[in-house]
Every structure is written in structure tokens, then in C-alpha cells.
C-alpha positions as CSV (number, residue, x, y, z in Angstrom):
1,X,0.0,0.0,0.0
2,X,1.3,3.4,-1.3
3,X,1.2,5.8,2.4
4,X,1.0,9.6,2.6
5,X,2.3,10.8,6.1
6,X,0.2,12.2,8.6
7,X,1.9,15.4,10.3
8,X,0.9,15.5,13.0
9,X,3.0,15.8,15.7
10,X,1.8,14.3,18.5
11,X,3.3,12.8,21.8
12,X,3.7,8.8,21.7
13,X,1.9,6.4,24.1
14,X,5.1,5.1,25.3
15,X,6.6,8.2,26.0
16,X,6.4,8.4,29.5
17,X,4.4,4.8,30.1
18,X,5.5,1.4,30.2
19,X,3.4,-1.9,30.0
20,X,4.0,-4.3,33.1
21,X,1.9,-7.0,34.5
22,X,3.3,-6.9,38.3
23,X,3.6,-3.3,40.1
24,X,6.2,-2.4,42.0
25,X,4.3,-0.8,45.1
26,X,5.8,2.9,44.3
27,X,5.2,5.4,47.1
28,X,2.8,6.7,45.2
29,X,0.3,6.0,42.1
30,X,-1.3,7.2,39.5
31,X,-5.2,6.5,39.2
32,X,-7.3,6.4,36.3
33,X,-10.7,6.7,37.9
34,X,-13.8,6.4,36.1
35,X,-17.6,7.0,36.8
36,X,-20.0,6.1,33.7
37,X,-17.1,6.2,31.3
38,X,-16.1,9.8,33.0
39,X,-12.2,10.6,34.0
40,X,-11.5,12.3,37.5
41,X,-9.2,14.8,37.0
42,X,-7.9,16.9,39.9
43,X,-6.3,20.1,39.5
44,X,-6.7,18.8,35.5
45,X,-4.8,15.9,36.0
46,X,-4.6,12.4,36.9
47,X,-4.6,12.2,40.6
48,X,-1.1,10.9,42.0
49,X,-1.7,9.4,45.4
50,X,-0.5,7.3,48.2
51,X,-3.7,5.4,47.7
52,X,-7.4,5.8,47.7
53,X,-8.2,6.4,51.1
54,X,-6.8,10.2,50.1
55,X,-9.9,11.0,48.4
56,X,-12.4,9.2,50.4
57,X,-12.6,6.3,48.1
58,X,-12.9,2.5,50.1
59,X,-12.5,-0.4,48.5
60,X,-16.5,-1.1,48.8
61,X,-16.6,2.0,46.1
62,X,-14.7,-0.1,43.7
63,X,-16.3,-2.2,40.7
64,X,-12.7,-2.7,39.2
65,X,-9.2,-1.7,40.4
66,X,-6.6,-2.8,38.2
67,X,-2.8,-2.4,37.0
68,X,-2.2,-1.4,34.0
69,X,1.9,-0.7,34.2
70,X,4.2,2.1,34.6
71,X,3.4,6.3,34.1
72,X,6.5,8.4,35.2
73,X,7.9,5.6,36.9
74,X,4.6,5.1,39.5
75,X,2.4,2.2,39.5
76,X,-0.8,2.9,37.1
77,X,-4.2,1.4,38.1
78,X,-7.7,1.4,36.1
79,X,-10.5,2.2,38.4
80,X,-14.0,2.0,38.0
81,X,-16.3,3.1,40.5
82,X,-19.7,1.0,41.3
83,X,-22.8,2.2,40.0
84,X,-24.5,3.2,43.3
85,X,-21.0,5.6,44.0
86,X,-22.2,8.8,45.7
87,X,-21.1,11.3,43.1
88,X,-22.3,14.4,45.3
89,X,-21.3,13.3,48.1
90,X,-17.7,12.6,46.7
91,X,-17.2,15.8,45.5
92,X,-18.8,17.6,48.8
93,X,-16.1,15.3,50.9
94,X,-13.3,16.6,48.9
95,X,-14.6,20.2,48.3
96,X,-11.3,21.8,48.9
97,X,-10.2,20.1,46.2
98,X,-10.3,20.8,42.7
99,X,-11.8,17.9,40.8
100,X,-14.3,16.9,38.4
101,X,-15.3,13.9,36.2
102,X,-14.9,14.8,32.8
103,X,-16.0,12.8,29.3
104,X,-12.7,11.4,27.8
105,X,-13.6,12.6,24.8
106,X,-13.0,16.5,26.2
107,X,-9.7,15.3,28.2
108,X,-8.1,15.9,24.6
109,X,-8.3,19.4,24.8
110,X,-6.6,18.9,28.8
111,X,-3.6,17.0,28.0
112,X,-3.3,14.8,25.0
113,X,-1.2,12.5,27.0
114,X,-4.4,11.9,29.7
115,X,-6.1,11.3,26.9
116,X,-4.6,8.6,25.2
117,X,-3.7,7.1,29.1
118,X,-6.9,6.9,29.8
119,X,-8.0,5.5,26.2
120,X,-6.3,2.2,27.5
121,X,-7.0,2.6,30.8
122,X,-10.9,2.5,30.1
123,X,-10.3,-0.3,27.0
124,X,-8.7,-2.5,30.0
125,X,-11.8,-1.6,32.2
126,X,-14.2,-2.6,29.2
127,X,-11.8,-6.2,28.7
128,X,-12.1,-7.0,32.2
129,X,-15.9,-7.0,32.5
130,X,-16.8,-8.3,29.3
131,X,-14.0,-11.4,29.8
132,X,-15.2,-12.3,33.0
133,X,-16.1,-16.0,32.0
134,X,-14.6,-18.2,29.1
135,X,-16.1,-18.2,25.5
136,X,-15.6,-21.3,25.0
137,X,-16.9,-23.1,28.3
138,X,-18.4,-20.7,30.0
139,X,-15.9,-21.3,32.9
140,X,-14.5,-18.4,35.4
141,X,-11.6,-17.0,33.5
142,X,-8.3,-15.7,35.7
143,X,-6.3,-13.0,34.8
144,X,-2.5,-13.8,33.5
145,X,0.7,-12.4,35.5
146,X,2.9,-12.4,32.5
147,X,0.3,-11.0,29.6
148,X,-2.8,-9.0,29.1
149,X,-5.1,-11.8,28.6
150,X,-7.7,-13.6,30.4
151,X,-7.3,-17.2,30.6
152,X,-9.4,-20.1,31.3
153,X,-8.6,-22.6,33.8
154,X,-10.8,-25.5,32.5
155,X,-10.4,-25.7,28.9
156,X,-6.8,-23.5,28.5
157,X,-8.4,-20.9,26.3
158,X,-6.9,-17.5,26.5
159,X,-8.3,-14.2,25.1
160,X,-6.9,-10.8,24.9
161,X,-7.8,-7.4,24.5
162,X,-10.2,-6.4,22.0
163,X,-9.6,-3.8,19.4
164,X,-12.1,-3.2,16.6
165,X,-10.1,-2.0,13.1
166,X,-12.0,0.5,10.9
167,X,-11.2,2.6,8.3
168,X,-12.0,6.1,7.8
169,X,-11.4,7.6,4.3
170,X,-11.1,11.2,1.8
171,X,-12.0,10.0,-1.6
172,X,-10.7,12.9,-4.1
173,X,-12.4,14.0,-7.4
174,X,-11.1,16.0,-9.9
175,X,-14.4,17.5,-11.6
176,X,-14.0,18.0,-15.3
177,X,-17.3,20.0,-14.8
178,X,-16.1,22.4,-12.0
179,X,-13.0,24.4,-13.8
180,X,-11.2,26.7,-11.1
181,X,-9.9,29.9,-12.2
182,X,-6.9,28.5,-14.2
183,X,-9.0,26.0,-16.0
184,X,-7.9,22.7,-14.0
185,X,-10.7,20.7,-12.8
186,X,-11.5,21.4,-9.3
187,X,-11.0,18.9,-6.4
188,X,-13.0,17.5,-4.4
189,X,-13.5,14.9,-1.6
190,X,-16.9,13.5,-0.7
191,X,-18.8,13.5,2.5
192,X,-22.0,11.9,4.0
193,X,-24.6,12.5,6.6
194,X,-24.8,9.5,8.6
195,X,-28.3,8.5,10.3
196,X,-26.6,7.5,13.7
197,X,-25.3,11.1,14.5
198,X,-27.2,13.2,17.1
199,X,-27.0,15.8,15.1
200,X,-26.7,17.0,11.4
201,X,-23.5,17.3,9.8
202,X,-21.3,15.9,7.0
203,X,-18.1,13.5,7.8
204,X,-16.4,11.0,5.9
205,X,-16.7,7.3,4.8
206,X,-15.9,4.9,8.0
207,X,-16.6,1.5,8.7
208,X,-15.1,-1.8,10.6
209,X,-12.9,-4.5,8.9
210,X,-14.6,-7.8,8.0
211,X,-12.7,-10.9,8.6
212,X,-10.5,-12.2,5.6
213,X,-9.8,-8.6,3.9
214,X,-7.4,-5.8,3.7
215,X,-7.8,-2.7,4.5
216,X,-7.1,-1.2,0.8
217,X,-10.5,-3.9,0.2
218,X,-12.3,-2.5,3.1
219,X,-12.1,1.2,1.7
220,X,-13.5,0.3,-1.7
221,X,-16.8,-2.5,-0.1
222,X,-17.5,0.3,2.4
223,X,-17.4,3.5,-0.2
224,X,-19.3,1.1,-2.7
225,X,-21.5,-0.1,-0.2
226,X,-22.6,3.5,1.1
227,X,-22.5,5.7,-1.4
228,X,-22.1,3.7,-4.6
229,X,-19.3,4.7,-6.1
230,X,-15.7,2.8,-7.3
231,X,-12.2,4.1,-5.9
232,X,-8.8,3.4,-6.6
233,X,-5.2,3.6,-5.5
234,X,-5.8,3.2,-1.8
235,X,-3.0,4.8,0.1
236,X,-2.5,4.9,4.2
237,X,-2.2,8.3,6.0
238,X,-2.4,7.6,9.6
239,X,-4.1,5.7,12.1
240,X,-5.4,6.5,16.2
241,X,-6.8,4.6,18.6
242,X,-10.6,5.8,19.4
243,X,-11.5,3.9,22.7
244,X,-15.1,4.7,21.9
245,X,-15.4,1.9,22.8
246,X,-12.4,0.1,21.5
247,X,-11.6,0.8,17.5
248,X,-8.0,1.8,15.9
249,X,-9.5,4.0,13.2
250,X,-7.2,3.9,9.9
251,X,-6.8,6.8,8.0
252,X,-6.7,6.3,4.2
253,X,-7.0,8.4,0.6
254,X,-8.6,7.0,-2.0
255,X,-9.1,8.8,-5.8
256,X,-13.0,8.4,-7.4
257,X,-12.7,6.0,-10.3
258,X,-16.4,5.7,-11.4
259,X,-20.0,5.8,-10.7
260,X,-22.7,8.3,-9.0
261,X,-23.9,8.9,-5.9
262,X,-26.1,6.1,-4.4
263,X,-26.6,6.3,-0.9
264,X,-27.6,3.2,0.9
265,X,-30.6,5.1,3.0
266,X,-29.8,3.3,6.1
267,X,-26.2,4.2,7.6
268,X,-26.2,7.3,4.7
269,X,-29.0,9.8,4.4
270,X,-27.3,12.0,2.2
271,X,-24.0,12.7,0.3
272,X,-22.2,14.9,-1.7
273,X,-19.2,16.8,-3.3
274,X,-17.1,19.4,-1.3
275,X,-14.7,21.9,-2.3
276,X,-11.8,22.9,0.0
277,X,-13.5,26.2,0.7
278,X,-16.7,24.7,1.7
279,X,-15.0,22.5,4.5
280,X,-15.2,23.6,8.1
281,X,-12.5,22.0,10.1
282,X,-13.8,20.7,13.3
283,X,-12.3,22.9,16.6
284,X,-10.8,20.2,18.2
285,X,-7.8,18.1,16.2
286,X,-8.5,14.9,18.7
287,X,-9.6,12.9,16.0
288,X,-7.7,11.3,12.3
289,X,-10.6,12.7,10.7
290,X,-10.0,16.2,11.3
291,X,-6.4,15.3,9.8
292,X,-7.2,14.0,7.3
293,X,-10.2,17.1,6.3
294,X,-6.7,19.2,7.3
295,X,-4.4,17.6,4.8
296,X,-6.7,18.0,2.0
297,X,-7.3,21.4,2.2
298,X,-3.6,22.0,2.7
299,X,-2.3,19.6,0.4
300,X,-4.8,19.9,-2.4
């Protein structure tokens, strides 16, 4: 596959964490606590503590408490809170102290590295209750000391963590009907309305990889399949992890090869042809999407 580099710079997962399966009891650590898929952050940041206790949180608060590895040298921990936590009361307990539970999607805009930190911390969360008994033989699994995994103590079957790979895609058009002022055809890229959004608004082509196929083939099923039309030349740009719940979104170009719009009126409502002026770039560069909207107007 031909790639085009994404630029963005952009600080690495590994930077400043490292993955082990025993912790070290450090003087302190770092907790990535969670209420209803919401990150405390005190102060805007992860809270560094001696342990729970600080903050007024007992071990009967917890649904899940587990380590996840190293973060500036201190023992990480996943945490999720149960579902009858006193939220109110928490944060009356500990009203001297600057905290809040924030949507992880908004912790981008905090500190990138929080972000992608807690991206694996609540993936791990996720893996640990959905893994709780075997697929196989519906036995009680155990965790393993020397991997991420859950195995199964009856029938030896071990599962890991789960990541979902999707593509998300610019397909470009050079309209032989759209002349710009130096009589080139204009570019474009398309864009769809998709019927699962809250809200109105045009984004590109996405979907999940089906077993057995590439991801140049999963570009040209899903962009035939919603909107009807045949790419070619394929070519990677980037990729991110999106723990919403638990995808690694690929980030591909494409070029329009043939056809007209035909939206498949169930995932696609509606879709059209953009020039670079008519693109609004989202506010916030969290996501590969926003890259890759960036790159084309830049680039294009």
C-alpha cells in the first residue's frame, strides 16, 4: 500500500508509560478513575496518590481496580467506581479540592497524553468485564501475571484485548465540470450525513474491517456499499486509537474512479461533493478525521 504521512505531531503512548503485569508498590500512584465512562481529574490531572483512602474512596466504592503498568515511573491502576457511587457526596467530601469527572472525549483538549492514558485505561476496564467468563466453556476465567489476557482454567483458552479496526477515508475527485480559475478541474472529496449522528453534519466514509480482507478492500466495499461509487489507489495516512469503545481508526485516501452517488438510505442519508472552501474543520484536532479534512485542504 502506497502511504502519505500524517503530520501530525503528537506525543507517543510510550513516551512516558511502560506496560508491566506486576507493580512495583511505588510510594505513590497514578489513578485512572472512572464514573459512567467519566475521567476524574484533579487540578486537571490524573490524581497521584499514596492510595485511595486520600480522596475518600474504600475499596467497597470499587467495581474494578486494576494495574495497568508504569506512568512516570509510578504504578498505574484502572478504576471503576460501582454504579451506586455517591457522586455528590464525593465531590462535597473533597470540596477543597479541585476535581471533576470529565468525558474522555473532552480530556483531549486537557492533555493529550491523559487522553490517550486513559483510552487504555478504560479499554482494559471494558476487557475486564466483558472477559469475566470463558467463551468457550463458559468457565470463570483468571487474569494472567505475564500478559494482558484472560485465561481459562478449565479448557486453557486465552483471550486478549479487544480492538475493533475501521477505516475512515477522503475520496478525491477531480471535476471535469467544475473548472477553477486556471482551467484545471477542481477537487474534491466527498462527504456523508450519517443517520446514527445526534445531530446533522457531513463526515467521511468509515466503517469496521470484515474478517478475511485488507484494509485497501475494506475502503473500496464500504465506499461502494454506502454511497455507490468505485475508488482506486488506496493509500495509508495515519491511524489512532478511538477507545469509543475500542476501535484503531485507519486513516486512508482514495481517488474516485467511477459511478454516481447512491446512498444506501440506512447508515447514509445523504452525500455529496465538497470543495476545500466549503470545509469547516472541526475545533478540536483529537480525531484522524480532522487530519485528514486538514491535509486536503492544505495539500490539495
Amino acid at each position: 500500500m502506497k502511504t502519505q504521512h500524517d503530520p501530525k505531531e503528537s506525543l507517543s503512548l510510550y513516551d512516558n508509560y511502560k506496560i508491566n503485569f506486576k507493580a512495583k508498590d511505588t510510594d505513590k500512584k497514578f489513578y485512572f478513575i472512572f464514573s459512567d465512562r467519566d475521567l476524574l481529574l484533579i487540578d486537571n490531572q490524573i490524581p497521584l496518590l499514596k492510595d485511595l483512602n486520600e480522596i475518600d474512596i474504600n475499596e467497597k466504592d470499587l467495581k474494578n481496580c486494576i494495574y495497568f503498568g508504569e506512568f512516570y515511573l509510578k504504578d498505574a491502576y484502572a478504576v471503576e467506581l460501582s454504579e451506586g457511587f455517591d457522586i455528590e457526596g464525593f465531590k462535597e467530601e473533597n470540596e477543597d479540592i479541585n476535581l471533576k469527572f470529565i468525558n474522555l472525549y473532552e480530556v483531549y483538549d486537557i492533555n493529550e497524553e491523559t487522553y490517550y492514558l486513559g483510552g487504555r485505561a478504560i479499554q482494559i476496564i471494558d476487557w475486564e468485564n466483558n472477559h469475566q467468563y470463558c467463551g468457550r466453556c463458559g468457565a470463570k476465567t483468571v487474569t494472567s501475571d505475564v500478559e494482558m489476557a484472560k485465561v481459562c482454567p478449565e479448557c486453557g483458552f486465552t483471550s486478549f484485548t479487544r480492538i475493533c479496526p475501521a477505516i475512515i477515508t477522503t475520496i478525491i475527485k477531480e471535476d471535469e465540470e467544475d473548472l477553477d480559475e486556471n482551467g484545471n478541474p477542481t477537487k474534491k472529496i466527498l462527504m456523508a450525513r450519517h443517520s446514527y449522528h445526534e445531530y446533522p453534519r457531513y463526515a467521511l466514509i468509515a466503517g469496521f474491517l470484515e474478517a478475511g480482507e485488507s484494509v485497501e478492500e475494506a475502503v473500496e466495499r464500504e465506499v461502494m456499499e454506502e454511497v455507490g461509487i468505485e475508488v482506486e489507489d488506496v493509500q495509508y495516512f495515519g491511524s489512532q486509537t478511538w477507545p469509543f469503545p475500542n476501535s484503531l481508526m485507519i486513516g486512508c485516501i482514495c481517488k474516485y474512479k467511477s459511478g454516481e452517488i447512491k446512498v444506501d438510505e440506512n447508515e447514509i442519508t445523504k452525500a455529496k461533493w465538497f470543495k476545500k472552501e466549503e470545509i469547516e474543520l472541526p475545533p478540536s484536532n483529537i480525531s484522524i478525521f480532522s487530519r485528514l479534512l486538514k491535509n486536503f485542504k492544505e495539500n490539495y
